[in-house]
N, C-alpha and C positions, 0 to 999 in steps of 0.2 A: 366346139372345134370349128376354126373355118373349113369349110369348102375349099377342097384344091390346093392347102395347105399339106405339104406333107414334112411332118415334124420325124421321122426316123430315116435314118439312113438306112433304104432296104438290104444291100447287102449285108451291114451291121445286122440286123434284124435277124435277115437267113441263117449268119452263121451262129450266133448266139442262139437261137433255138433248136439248131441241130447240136449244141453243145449241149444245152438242158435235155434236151431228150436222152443222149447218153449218160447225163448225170442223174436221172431220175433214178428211186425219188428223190426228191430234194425236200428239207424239211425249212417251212420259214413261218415265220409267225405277222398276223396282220399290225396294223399301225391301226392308232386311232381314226383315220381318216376315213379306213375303209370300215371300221365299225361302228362308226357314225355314215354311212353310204353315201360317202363323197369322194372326188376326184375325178380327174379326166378319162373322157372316152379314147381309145385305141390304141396303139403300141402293141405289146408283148399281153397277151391275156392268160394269166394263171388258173387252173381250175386245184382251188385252196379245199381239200378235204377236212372235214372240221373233226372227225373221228365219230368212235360209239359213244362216247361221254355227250356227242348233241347230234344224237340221233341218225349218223353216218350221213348228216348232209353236208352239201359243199356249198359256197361263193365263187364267184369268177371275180379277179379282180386286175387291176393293172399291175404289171410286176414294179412299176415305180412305185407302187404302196405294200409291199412287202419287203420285208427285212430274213436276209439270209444268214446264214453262219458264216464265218470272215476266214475260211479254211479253204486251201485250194484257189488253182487256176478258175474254176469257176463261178467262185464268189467277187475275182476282182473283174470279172468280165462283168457280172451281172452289177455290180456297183458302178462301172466306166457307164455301161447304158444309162443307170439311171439317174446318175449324173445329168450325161450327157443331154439326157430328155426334161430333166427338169430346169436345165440351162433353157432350152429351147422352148418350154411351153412360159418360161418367164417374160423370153425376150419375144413372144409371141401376143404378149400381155394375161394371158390364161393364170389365174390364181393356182398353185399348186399345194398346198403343205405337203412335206415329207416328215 
């Protein structure tokens, strides 16, 4: 990421996280990306609980490499972000897969 670049719009940021917090839990499942441990640093960080089946550990990952359920007001918020962020780190030149 460059220095001094800031790729989210922080009020976007604010409210959208004070939306997930009232929507928690929320259940989303990773992308390949992140389970190959790639993709960009910063934005929104999710802390992904992996359950008892792998030994109640977690990942921290970007919420632009997680994939949500397509129900509700807060799936299309979180889809417009990630959108909106992966518009932004493209025309930034930053390689992203989604």
């Amino acid at each position: 990421m460059l220095r001094g670049t800031m790729i989210d719009n922080r009020d976007q940021v604010e409210r959208l996280v004070a939306k997930l917090r009232e929507s928690l839990p929320l259940f989303a499942t990773v992308t390949p990306e992140v389970a190959a441990v790639a993709g960009d640093e910063g934005g929104i960080v999710c802390k992904v609980e992996l359950g008892p089946e792998n030994d109640d550990r977690a990942l921290f990952a970007s919420i632009t490499h997680l994939r949500f359920g397509h129900t509700g007001t807060i799936a299309r918020q979180i889809t417009a972000y990630q959108k909106h962020r992966v518009k932004r780190l493209r025309r930034l030149g930053h390689g992203v897969c989604v």
